[in-house]
C-alpha positions, 0 to 999 in steps of 0.5 A: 085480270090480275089479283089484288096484291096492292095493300088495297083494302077489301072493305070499303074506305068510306066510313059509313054512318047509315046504310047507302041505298044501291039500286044494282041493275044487272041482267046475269042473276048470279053477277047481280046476286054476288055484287049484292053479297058485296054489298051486304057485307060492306053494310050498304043496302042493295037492291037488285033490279034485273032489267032496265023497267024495274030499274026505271020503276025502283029510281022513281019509287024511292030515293037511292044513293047510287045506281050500278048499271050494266053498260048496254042498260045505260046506253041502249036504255038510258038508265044513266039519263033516268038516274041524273033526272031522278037527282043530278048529283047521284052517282052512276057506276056502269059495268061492262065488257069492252074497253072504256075507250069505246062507250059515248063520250057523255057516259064516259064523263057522267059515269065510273066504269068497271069491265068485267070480271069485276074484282070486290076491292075494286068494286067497293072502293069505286062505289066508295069514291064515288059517293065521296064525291057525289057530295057537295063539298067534294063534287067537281066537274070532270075535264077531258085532258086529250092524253096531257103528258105526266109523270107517274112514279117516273113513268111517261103516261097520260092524263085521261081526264081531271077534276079539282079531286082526282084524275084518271090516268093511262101509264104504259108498260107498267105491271099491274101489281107494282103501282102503289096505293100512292104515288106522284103525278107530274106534268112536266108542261106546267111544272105541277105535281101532287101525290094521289091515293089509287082508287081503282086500277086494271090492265088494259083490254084489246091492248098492242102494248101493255097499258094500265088504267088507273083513277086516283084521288088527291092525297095527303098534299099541302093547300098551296099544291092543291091550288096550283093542281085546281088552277092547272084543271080550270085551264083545261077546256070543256070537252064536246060531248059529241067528239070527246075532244 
């Protein structure tokens, strides 16, 4: 992995007015105990379950704002499907090894994932971003945009998926290091761009090429711009959960 050497805040973005309760569901004891750590210090309330039972038993027990699963947990145990029945609109962050490319499409589009090793400003600022948009007043639905072409800093890429609020984007040949906390995105096809603040960035993994996923927010734009980005994400159809497509 590379290091953070981007401007990214350590501590996390959202500012906090109460302790957000984090159900943490991962089954290396030291992993779970460091991402707590994490936590604490950022003034969240962690609460480490180490198996999926726990983790099933600690979601219905009490209310919880977001739950960090590893991936084998949200899949194989479908601790992602406990947590929506628990509260649709809570957010789930699963923690994994492979690349993100090869989960199921449901989790992709239900979920944020983070591979290992897991980088703090990283962590914190996913887990911040995705209990912004857990609100009602930020909360849009995520659209797979089959690889749409865009512009990132003038640099040929690829839109993943979009949503009225952000977008998740892979940009090849970059280096990891350069890609600013902001910058533009482009798509040629329908004359639209919008500046996005960058919430988590990493280099790709079983890659030919150098590649960087990247998720982003919109950022510090006029309304009219916005509403032309909203428009340009109500055309994309809905992908089929089955086929990602």
């Amino acid at each position: 992995m590379f290091s953070l050497a981007w401007g990214m805040p350590v501590v996390s973005p959202l500012q906090m007015t109460d302790r957000h309760r984090i159900i943490i569901a991962l089954p290396d004891a030291t992993e779970s105990a460091t991402v707590a750590e994490w936590l604490a210090a950022t003034r969240f309330e962690a609460v480490q379950r180490p198996d999926p039972g726990t983790a099933a038993l600690e979601m219905q027990a009490r209310a919880f704002d977001l739950l960090v699963a590893d991936a084998t947990f949200a899949v194989r145990d479908d601790l992602l499907a406990l947590s929506r029945l628990r509260n649709p609109s809570t957010p789930t962050v699963v923690i994994g090894n492979a690349d993100e490319t090869e989960l199921p499409w449901t989790l992709r589009r239900q979920a944020m994932y983070l591979g290992r090793p897991l980088e703090r400003a990283i962590l914190l600022c996913t887990l911040s971003m995705a209990i912004l948009e857990s609100r009602p007043t930020r909360r849009s639905e995520r659209k797979m945009a089959n690889r749409f072409d865009a512009i990132v800093n003038g640099v040929p890429s690829h839109i993943i998926d979009a949503s009225h609020h952000g977008v998740r984007l892979r940009i090849p040949g970059c280096v990891l290091s350069v890609l600013p906390p902001q910058f533009s995105v482009r798509v040629p096809s329908i004359g639209v761009s919008v500046t996005v603040q960058r919430v988590w960035a990493r280099s790709g993994q079983h890659e030919a090429t150098p590649v960087i996923s990247c998720g982003a927010a919109l950022s510090a734009n006029r309304p009219a711009i916005e509403q032309r980005w909203r428009g340009f994400v109500d055309t994309l159809p809905i992908g089929d959960e089955s086929t990602g497509k």
